[in-house]
C-alpha positions in Angstrom: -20.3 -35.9 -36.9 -19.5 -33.5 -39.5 -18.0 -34.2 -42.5 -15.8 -32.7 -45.3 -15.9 -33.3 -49.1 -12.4 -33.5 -50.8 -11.8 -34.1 -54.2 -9.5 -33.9 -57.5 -10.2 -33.6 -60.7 -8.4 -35.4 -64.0 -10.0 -33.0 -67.0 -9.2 -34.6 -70.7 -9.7 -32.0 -73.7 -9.2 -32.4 -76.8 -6.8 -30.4 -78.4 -7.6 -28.2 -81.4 -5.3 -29.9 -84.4 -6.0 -30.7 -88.1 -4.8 -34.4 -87.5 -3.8 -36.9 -84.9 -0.8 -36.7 -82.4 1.4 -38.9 -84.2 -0.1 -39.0 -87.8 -1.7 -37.0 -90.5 -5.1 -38.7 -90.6 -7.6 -36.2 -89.8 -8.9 -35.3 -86.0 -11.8 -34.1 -86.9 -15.6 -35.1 -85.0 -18.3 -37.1 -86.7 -16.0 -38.7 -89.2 -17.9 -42.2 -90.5 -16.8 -45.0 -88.0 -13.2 -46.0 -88.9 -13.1 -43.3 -91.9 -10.1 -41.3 -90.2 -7.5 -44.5 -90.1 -3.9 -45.5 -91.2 -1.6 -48.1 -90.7 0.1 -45.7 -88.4 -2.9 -45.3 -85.3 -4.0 -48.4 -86.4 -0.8 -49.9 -84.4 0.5 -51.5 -87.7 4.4 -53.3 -87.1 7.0 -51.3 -88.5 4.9 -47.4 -89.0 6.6 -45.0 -86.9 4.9 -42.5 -84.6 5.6 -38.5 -85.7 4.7 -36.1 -83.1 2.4 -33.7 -84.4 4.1 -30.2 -83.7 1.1 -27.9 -83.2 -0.2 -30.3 -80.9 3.0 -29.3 -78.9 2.2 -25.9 -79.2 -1.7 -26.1 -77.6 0.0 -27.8 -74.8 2.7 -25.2 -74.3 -0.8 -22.5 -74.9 -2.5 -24.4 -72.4 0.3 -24.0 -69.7 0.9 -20.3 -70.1 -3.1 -19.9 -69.5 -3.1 -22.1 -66.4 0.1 -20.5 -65.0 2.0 -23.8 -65.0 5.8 -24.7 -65.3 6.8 -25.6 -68.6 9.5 -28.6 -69.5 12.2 -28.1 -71.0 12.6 -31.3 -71.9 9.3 -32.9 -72.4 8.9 -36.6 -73.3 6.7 -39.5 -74.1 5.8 -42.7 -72.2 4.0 -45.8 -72.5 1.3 -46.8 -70.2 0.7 -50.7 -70.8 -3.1 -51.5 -69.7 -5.4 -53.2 -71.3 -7.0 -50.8 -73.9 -9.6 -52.8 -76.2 -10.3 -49.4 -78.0 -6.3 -49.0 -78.6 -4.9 -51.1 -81.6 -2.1 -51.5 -79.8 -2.8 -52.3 -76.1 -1.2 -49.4 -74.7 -1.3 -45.7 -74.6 1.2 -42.9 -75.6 1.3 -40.9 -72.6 3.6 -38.5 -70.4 4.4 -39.4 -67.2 8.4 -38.8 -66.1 8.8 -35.6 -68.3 5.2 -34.0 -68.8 5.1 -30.8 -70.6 4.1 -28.7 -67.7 3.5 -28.8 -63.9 3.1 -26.8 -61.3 0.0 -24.6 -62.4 -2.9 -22.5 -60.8 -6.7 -21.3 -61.4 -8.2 -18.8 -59.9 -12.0 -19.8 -59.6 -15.2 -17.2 -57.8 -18.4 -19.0 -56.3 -20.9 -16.9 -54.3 -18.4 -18.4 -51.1 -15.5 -15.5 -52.7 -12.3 -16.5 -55.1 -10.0 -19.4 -54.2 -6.8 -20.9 -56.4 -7.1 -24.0 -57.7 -3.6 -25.7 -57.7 -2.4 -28.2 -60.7 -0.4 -30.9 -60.4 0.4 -31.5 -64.1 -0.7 -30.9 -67.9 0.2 -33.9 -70.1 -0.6 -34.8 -73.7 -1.8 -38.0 -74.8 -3.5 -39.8 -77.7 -7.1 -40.5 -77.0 -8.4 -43.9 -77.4 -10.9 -45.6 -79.5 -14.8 -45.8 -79.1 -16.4 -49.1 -78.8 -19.9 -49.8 -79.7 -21.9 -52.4 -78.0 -24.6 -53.8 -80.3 -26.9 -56.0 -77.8 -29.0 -57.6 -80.1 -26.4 -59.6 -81.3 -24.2 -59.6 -78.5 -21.0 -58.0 -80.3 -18.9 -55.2 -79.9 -17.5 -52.8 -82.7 -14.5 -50.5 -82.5 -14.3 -47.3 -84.3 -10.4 -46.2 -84.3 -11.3 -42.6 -85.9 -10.9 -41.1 -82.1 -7.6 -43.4 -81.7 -5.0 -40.6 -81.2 -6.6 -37.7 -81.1 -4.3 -35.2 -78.8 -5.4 -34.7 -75.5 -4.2 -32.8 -73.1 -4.8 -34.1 -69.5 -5.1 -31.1 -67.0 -4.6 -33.0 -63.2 -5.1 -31.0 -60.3 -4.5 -31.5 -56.9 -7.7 -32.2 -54.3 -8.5 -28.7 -53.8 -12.3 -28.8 -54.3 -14.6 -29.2 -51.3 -18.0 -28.4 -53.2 -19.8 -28.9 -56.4 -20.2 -25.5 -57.1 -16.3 -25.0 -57.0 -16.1 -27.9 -59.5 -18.1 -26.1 -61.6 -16.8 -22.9 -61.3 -13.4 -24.3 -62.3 -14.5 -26.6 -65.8 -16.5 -23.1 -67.0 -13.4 -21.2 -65.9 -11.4 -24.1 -67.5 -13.3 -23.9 -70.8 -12.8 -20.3 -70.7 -9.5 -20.6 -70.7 -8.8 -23.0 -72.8 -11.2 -22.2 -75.7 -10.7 -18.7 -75.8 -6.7 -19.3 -76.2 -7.8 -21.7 -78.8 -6.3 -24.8 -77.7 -9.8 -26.4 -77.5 -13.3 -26.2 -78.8 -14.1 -27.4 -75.1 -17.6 -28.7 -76.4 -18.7 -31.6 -73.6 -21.3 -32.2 -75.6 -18.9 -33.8 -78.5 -16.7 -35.2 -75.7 -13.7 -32.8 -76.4 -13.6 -31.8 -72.4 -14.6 -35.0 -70.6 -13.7 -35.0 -66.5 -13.1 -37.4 -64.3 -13.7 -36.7 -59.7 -11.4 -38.1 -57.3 -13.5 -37.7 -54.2 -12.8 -38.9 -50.9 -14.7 -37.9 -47.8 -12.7 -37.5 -44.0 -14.2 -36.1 -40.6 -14.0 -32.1 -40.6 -10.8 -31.0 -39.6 -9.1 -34.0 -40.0 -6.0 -34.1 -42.7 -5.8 -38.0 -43.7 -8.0 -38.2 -46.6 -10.2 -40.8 -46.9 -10.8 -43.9 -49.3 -10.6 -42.6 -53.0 -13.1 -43.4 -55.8 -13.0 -42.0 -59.1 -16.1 -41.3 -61.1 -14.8 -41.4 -65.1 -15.7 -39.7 -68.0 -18.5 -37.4 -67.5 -18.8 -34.6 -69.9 -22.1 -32.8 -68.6 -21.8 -29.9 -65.5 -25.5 -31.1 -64.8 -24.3 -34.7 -64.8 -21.4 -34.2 -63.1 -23.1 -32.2 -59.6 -25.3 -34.6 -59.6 -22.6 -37.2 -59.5 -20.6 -35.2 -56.5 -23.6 -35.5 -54.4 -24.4 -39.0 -54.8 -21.2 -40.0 -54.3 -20.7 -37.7 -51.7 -23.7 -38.9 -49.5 -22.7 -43.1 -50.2 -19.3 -42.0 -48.9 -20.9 -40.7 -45.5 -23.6 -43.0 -45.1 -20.8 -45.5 -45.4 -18.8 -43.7 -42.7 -21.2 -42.7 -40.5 -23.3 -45.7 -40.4 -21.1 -48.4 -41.5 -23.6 -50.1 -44.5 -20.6 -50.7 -46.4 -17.0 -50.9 -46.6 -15.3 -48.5 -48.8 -12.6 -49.4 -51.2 -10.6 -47.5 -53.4 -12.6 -48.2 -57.2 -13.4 -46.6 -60.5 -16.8 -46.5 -60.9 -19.4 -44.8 -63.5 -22.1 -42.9 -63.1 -25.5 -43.4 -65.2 -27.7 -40.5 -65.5 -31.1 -42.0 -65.7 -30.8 -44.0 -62.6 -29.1 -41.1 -60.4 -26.2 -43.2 -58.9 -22.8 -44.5 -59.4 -21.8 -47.6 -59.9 -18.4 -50.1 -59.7 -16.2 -50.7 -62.7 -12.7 -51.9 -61.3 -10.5 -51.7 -58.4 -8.8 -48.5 -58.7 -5.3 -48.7 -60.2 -2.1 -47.0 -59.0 0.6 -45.9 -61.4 2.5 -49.6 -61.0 -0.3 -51.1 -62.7 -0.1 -49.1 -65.5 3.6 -50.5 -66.0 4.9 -47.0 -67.6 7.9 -47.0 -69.6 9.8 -44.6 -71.6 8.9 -44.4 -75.2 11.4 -45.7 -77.6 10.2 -44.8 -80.9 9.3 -41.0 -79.7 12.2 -38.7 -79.1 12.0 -36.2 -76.7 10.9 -32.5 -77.5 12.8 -29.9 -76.1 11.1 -26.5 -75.1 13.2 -23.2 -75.5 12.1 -19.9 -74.4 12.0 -18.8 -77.9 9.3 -20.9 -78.5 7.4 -20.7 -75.5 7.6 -16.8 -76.3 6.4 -17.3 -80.0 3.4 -19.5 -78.6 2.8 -16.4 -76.0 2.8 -13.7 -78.8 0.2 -15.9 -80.8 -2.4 -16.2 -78.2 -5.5 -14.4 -78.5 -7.5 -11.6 -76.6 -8.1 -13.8 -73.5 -12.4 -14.1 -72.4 -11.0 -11.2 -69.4 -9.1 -8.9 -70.7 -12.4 -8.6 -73.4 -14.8 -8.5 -70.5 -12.4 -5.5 -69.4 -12.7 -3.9 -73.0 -16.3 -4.5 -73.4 -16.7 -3.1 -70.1 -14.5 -0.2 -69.9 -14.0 0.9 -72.9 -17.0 -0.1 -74.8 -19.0 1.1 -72.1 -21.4 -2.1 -72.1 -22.7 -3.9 -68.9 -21.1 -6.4 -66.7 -24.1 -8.3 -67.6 -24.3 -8.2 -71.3 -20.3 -8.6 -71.1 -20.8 -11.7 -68.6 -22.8 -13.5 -71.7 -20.6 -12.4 -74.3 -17.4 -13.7 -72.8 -19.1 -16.5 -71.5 -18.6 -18.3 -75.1 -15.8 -18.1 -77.5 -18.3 -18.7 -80.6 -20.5 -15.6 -79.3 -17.7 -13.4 -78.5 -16.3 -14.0 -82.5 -20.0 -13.7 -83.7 -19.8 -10.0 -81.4 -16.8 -9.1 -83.3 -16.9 -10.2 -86.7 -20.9 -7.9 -86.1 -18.9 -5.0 -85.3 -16.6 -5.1 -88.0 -20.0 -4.2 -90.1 -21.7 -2.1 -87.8 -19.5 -0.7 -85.5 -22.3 0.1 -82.5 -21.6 -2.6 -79.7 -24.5 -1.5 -77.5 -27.0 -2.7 -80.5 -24.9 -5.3 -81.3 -24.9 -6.8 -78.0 -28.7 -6.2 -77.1 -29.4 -8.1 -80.6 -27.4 -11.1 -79.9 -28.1 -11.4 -76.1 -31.9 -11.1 -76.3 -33.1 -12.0 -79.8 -30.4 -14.5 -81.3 -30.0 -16.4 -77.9 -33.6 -16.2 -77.6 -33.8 -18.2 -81.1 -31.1 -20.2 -80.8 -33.0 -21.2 -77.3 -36.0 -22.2 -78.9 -33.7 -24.4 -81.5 -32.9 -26.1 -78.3 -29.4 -24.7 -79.1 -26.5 -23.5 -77.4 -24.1 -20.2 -77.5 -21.3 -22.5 -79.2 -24.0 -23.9 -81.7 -24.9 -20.8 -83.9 -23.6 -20.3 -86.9 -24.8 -17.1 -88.7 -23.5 -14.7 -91.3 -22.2 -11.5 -89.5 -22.3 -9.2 -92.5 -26.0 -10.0 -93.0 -26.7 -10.0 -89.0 -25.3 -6.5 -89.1 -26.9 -5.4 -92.5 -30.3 -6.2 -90.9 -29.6 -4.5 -86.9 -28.5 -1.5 -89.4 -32.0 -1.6 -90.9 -33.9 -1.3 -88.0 -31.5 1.7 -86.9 -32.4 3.1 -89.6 -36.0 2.8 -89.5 -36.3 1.1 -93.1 -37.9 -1.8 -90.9 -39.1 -1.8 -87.0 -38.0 -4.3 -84.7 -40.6 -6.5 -84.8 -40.3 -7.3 -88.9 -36.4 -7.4 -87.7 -37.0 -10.3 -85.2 -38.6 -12.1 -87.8 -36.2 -11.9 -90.7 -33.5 -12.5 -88.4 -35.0 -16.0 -87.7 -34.5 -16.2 -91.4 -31.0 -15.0 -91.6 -30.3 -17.2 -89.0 -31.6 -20.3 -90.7 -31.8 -19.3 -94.0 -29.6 -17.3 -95.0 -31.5 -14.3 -97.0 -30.0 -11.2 -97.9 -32.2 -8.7 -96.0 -32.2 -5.7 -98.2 -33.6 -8.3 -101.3 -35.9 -10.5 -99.1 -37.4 -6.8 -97.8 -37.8 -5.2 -101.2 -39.7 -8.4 -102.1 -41.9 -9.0 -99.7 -42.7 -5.0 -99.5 -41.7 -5.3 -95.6 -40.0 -1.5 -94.8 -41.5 0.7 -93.2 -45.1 2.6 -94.2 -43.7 6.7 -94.7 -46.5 8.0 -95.9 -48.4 10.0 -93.3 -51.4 10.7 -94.5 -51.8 6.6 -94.4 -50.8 6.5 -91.3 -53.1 9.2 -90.7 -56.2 7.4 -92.0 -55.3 4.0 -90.2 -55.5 5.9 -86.9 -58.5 7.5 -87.7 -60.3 4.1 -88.4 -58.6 2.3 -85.5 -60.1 4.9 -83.0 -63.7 5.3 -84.9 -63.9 1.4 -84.4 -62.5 1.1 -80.8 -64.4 4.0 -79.2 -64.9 2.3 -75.8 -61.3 2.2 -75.7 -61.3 6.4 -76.2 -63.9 6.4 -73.8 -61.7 4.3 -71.1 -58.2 7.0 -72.4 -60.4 10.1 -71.9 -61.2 9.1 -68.5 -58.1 8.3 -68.0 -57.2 4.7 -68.0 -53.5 5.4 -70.1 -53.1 1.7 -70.6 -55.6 1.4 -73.7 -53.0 3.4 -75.7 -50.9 0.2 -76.1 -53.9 -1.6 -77.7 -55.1 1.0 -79.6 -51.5 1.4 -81.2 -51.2 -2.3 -81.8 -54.4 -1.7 -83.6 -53.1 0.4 -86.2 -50.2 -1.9 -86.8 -52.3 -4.4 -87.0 -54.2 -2.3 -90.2 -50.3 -1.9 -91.6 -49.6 -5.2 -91.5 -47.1 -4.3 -88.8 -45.2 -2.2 -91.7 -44.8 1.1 -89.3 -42.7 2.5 -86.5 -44.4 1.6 -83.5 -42.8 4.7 -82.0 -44.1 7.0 -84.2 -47.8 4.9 -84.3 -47.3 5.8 -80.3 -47.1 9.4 -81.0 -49.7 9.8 -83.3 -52.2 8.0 -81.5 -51.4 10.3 -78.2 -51.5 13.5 -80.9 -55.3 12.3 -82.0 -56.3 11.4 -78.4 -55.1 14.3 -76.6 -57.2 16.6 -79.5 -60.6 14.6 -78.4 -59.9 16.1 -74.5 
């Protein structure tokens, strides 16, 4: 019997304020445990909740990017379920009035494109983090990520394969951190995703029994999650080992499998009610239009610049778009050296390739752009080759040298004179004369090491180019 895959996802990011959704404390990442508190998120009697306006304003930034309805009236609700990692039992939530519905995605896998539907976008306050120390059997709380502003992106059961999932969080974090709503980094847990999957016999249209697999915030982690949960579902269905129920359940990396938490709730055991204490926020198109004029070159239309009018490839634009940190590191280069063809080999081959070995991502680099440029300026202008170019950028990169002083005093640009260059050559060939031997009878391949001779001899202080020349000059006088 064949089988089809259906499933949903709930996508949590974090939204890209100075402080919390309902107080000033800061939102900011790797805070000491409970450093970011006040009386306010730390549920105190009597400290009213402020909604933070700009967290408004991602959420309104978030809709126009995903297409989606926005509220006119958009308001607050609490969701009253048991929440250890909330000081005050519940969460602030949207459910009746949420600040946008209705929205789409267009996603492209090798299978073609295909429109991802939303159901809704809501904002919410994250919750705490609890820390489970074993050895003595205790638990910790650390408030600082009490809340944080989310924004929960819910679409409806559109995806049939892990490759469309994945398609749509990268398209997702495109989106999303390129309008500067969200950093997006799943790494820090500021896009976390949870799959509703259900599995039903092809061409049938009852879904089956739901599960939801929570919090993973890993694309690697996440496929791998689909297909074990994928395979349990039909193994179940086709063979009867177990009965299904509708659960939450968690998935743990190490052991490749999923495994029960609760029974899966529905929205009556979440006992939402209308928030009191939070008035509602109403929406105007004046603001909504503000929002619009305020967004950023989107990750497409660049990749339509970078190709079209900057002449670059689909490739090269492909990894520059692909990152919202790269693509500002791409600009802020060309503001200084305004040749986006050098610009963009340097970053995609050398500083990725460093980065790499740093076992860091695109998103992770942080490097001075005037000095990056300064240096790819150098080499253009033969004051250093490329190879004493990779090296100091290594040290721009991490260090942060100037490279017109670090050059100067380290003696590193390029050797001009040519009778030196001259006499290097001469010595290289004398003491490599198989290697003439092999060129004169015409093996062309022992130019490259008779040239990396000579550099060699200038301590790699020489075009290579024009090393390349000479050496054919002297060898093609010998015939």
């Amino acid at each position: 019997m064949n089988y089809e895959v259906v499933m949903g996802l709930e996508v949590h990011v974090e939204l890209a304020t100075e402080s919390k959704l309902f107080c000033s404390c800061s939102a900011k990442f790797g805070a000491d445990a409970n450093e970011n508190v006040c009386p306010a998120c730390a549920g105190m009697p009597g400290m009213p909740a402020v909604t933070n306006k700009r967290a408004v304003e991602l959420g309104i930034a978030a809709a126009l990017v995903t297409n989606s309805k926005i509220t006119e009236v958009m308001s607050f609700d609490k969701k009253n379920y048991f929440y250890p990692d909330l000081p005050t039992g519940y969460q602030i939530t949207q459910l009746y009035a949420p600040i946008c519905t209705n929205g789409s995605v267009e996603i492209e896998t090798t299978a073609g494109k295909k429109i991802i539907t939303l159901k809704q976008i809501h904002i919410e306050e994250d919750a705490g983090k609890l820390v489970h120390d074993h050895r003595t059997g205790t638990t910790l709380v650390d408030f600082n990520r009490t809340s944080v502003p989310l924004t929960e992106i819910v679409s409806n059961p559109d995806f049939r394969t892990a490759d469309e999932v994945v398609a749509y969080l990268e398209k997702l974090r495109s989106l999303l951190s390129f309008a500067g709503v969200s950093d997006c980094k799943m790494q820090e847990g500021s896009m976390r995703c949870d799959v509703n999957i259900s599995v039903r016999e092809a061409g049938s249209s009852q879904l089956g029994t739901r599960t939801e697999i929570k919090n993973m915030n890993s694309l690697k982690a996440i496929v791998r999650a689909i297909e074990y949960e994928s395979q349990r579902h039909i193994d179940a269905l086709s063979t009867g080992s177990e009965v299904l129920v509708q659960e939450t359940r968690r998935w743990d990396d190490n052991k490749g499998e999923t495994f029960s938490m609760r029974g899966k709730e529905n929205a009556t055991d979440y006992r939402y009610f209308p928030n009191p204490e939070l008035m509602p926020v109403r929406i105007d198109a004046a603001w909504i239009e503000a929002v619009r004029n305020e967004l950023p070159e989107s990750a497409a239309d660049k990749f339509a610049r970078m190709t079209g009018e900057m002449g670059l490839s689909e490739y090269d634009s492909r990894i520059i778009t692909g990152s919202k940190n790269l693509s500002a590191i791409f600009d802020e280069t060309l503001r200084f050296f305004n040749r986006p063809k050098d610009v963009v080999n340097w970053i995609n081959g050398e500083l990725l390739s460093i980065a790499g070995g740093d076992n860091k991502g695109s998103d992770d680099i942080n490097i001075d752009c005037e000095r990056f440029a300064r240096l790819i300026g150098l080499v253009d202008s033969n004051t250093i080759n490329r190879t004493i170019g990779k090296e100091l950028l290594v040290k721009v990169l991490k260090d942060g040298i100037d490279p017109e002083a670090y050059i100067a005093e380290h003696q590193l640009g390029n050797i001009t004179d040519t009778g030196f260059l001259e006499q290097l050559a001469d010595e290289a060939l004398a003491e490599n004369e198989p290697s003439v031997k092999e060129y004169l009878e015409g093996n062309q391949k022992v130019i490259g090491f008779l040239v990396g001779q000579i550099m060699r001899k200038a301590e790699k202080k020489a075009d290579p180019k024009a090393v390349n020349e000479l050496v054919q000059k002297k060898l093609s006088a010998l015939h």
